[in-house]
Residue frames as qw, qx, qy, qz and C-alpha x, y, z in Angstrom:
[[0.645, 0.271, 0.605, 0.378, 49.68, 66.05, -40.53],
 [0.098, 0.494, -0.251, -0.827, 50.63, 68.62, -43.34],
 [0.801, 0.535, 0.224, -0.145, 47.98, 68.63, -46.41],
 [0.630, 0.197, 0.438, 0.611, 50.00, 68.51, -50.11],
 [0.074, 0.591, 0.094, -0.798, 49.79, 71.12, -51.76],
 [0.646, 0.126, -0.371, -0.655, 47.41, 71.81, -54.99],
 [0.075, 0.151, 0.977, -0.132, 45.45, 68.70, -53.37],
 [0.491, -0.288, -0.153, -0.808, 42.07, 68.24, -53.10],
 [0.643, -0.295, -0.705, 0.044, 41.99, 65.63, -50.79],
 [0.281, -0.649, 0.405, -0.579, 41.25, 65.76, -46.96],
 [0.007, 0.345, -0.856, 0.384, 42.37, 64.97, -43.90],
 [0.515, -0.369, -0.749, -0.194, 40.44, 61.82, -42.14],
 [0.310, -0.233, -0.589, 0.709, 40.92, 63.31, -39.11],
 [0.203, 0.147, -0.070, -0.966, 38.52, 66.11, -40.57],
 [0.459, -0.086, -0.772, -0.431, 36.24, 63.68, -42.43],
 [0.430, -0.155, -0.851, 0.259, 35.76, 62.19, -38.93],
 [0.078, 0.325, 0.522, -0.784, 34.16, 65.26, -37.38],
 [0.366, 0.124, -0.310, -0.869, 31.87, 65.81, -39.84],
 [0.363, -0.255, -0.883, -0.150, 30.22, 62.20, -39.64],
 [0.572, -0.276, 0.183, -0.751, 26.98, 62.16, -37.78],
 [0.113, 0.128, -0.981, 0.095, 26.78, 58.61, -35.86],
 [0.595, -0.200, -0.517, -0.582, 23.16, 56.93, -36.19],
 [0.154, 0.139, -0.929, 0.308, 23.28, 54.82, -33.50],
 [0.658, -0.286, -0.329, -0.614, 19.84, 53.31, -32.61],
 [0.287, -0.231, 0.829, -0.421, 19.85, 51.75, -29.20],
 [0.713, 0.172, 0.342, -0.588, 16.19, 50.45, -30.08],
 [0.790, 0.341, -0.228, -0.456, 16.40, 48.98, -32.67],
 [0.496, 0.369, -0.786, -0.014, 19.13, 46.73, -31.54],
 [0.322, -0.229, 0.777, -0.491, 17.60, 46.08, -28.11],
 [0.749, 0.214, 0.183, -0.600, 14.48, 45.49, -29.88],
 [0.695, 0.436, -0.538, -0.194, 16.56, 42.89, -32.34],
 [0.046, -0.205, 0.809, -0.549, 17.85, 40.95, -28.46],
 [0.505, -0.006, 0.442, -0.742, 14.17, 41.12, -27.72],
 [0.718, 0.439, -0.320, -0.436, 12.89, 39.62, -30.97],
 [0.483, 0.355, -0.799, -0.038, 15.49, 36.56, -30.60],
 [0.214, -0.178, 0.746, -0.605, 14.27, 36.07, -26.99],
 [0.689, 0.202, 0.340, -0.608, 10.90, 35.93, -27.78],
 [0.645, 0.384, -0.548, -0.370, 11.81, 33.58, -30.59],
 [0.213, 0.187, -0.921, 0.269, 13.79, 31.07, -28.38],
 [0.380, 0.055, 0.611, -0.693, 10.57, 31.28, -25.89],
 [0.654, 0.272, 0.082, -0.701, 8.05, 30.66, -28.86],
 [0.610, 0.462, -0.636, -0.099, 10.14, 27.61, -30.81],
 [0.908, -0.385, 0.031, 0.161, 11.47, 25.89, -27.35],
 [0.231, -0.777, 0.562, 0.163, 14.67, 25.42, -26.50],
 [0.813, 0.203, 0.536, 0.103, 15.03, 22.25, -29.25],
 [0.584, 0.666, 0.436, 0.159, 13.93, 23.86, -31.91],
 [0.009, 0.988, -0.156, -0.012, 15.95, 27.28, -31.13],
 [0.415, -0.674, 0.405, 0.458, 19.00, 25.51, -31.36],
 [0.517, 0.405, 0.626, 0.420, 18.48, 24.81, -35.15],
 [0.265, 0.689, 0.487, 0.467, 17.44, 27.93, -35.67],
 [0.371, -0.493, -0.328, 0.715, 17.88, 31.71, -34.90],
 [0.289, 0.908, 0.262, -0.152, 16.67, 35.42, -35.22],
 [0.550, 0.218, 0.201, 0.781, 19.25, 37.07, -38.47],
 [0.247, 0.118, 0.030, 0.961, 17.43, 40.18, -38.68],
 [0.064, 0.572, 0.676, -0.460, 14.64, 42.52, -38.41],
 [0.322, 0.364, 0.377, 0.789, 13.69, 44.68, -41.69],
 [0.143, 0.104, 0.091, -0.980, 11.94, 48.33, -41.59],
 [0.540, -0.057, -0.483, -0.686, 9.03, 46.31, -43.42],
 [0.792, -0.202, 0.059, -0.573, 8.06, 44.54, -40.58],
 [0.959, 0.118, -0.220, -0.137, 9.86, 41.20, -41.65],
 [0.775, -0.382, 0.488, -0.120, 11.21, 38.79, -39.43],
 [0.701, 0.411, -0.551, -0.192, 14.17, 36.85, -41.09],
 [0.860, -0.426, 0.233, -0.157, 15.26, 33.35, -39.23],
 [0.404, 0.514, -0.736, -0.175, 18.33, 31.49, -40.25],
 [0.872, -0.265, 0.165, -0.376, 18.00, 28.03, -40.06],
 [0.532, -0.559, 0.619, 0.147, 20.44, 24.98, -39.63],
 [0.196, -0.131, 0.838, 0.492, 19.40, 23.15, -42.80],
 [0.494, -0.090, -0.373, -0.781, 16.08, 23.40, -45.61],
 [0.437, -0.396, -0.743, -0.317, 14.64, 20.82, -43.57],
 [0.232, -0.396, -0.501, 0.734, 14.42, 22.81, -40.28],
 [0.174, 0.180, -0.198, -0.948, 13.59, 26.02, -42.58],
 [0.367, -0.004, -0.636, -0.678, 10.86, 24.14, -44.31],
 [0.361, -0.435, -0.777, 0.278, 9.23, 22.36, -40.98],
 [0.083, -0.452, -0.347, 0.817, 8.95, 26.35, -39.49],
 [0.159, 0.102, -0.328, -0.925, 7.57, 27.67, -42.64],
 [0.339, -0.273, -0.862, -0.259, 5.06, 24.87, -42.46],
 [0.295, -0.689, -0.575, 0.328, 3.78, 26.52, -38.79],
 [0.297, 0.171, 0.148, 0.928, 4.66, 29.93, -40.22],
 [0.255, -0.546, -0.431, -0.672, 1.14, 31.21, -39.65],
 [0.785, -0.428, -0.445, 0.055, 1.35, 29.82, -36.19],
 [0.675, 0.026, 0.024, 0.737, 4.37, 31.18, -35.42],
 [0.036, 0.326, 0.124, 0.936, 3.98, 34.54, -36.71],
 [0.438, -0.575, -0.385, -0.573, 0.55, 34.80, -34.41],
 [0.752, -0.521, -0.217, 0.341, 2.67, 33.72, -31.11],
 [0.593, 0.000, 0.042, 0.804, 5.28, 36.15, -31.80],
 [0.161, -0.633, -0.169, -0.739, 2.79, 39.21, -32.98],
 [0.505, -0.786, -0.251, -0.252, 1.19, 38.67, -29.20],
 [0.782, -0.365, -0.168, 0.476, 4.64, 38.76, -27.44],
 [0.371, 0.296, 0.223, 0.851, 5.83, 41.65, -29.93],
 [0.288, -0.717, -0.554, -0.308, 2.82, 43.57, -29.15],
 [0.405, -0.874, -0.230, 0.137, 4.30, 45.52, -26.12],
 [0.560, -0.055, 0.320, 0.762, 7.29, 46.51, -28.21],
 [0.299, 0.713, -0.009, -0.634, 5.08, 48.31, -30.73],
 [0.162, 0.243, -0.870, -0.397, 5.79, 45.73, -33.44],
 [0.753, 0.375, 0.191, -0.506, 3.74, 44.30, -35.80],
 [0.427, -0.221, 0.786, 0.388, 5.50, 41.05, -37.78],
 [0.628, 0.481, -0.004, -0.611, 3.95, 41.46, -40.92],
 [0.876, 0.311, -0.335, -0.155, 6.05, 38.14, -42.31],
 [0.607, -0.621, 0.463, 0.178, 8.46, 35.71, -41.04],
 [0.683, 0.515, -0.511, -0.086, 11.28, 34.61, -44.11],
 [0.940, -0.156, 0.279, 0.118, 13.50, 30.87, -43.42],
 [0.472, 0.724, -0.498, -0.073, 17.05, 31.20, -44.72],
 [0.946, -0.274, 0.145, 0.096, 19.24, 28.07, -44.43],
 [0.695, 0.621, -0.084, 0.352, 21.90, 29.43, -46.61],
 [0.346, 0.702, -0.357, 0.510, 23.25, 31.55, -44.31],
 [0.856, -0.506, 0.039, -0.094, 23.15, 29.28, -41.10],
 [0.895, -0.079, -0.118, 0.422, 26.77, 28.58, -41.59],
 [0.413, 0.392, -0.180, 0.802, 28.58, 32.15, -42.03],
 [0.453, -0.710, -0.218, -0.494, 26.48, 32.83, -39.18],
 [0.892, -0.448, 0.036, 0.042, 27.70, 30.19, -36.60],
 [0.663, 0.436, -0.077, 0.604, 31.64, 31.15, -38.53],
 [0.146, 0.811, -0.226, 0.520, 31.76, 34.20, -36.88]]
């Protein structure tokens, strides 16, 4: 590719070597692990209503759930829950410090 001249733009092909790629194996095995150990701690019922969305830097556990009354039955054992999951987590090196219930985004989930 030929630049323009008086440009100031660049090439992507340049752009592209310059990037530094982040890529965390851990953090996604650890985000596999995290759904496992959900599916194990819920049952296999409850896990199909529900599933692990994400896994923040702060510790928190988000869940998506199939509808507010699924979300609002788990939040009820939330203390429970979060104390079966800390001892399974526990040879990760994780520490759940909260679990959150979203039902909102239980559909653009199952969409993809």
């Amino acid at each position: 590719m030929k630049r323009i001249n008086n440009s100031n733009f660049e090439l992507l092909q340049d752009v592209i070597k310059e990037l530094e790629f982040n890529y965390v194996e851990d953090k996604f095995q650890n985000l596999e692990k995290l759904a496992n150990y959900w599916v194990e701690s819920v049952g296999s019922k409850i896990s199909k209503f529900s599933k692990v969305l994400e896994f923040s830097a702060d510790n928190v556990l988000t869940i998506v759930c199939a509808d507010s009354f699924v979300a609002n039955e788990l939040y009820l054992e939330k203390d429970k829950l979060l104390k079966i999951m800390n001892s399974k987590t526990e040879n990760l090196g994780i520490k759940l410090e909260d679990i959150k219930f979203n039902y909102k985004k239980w559909k653009e989930q199952n969409d993809v």
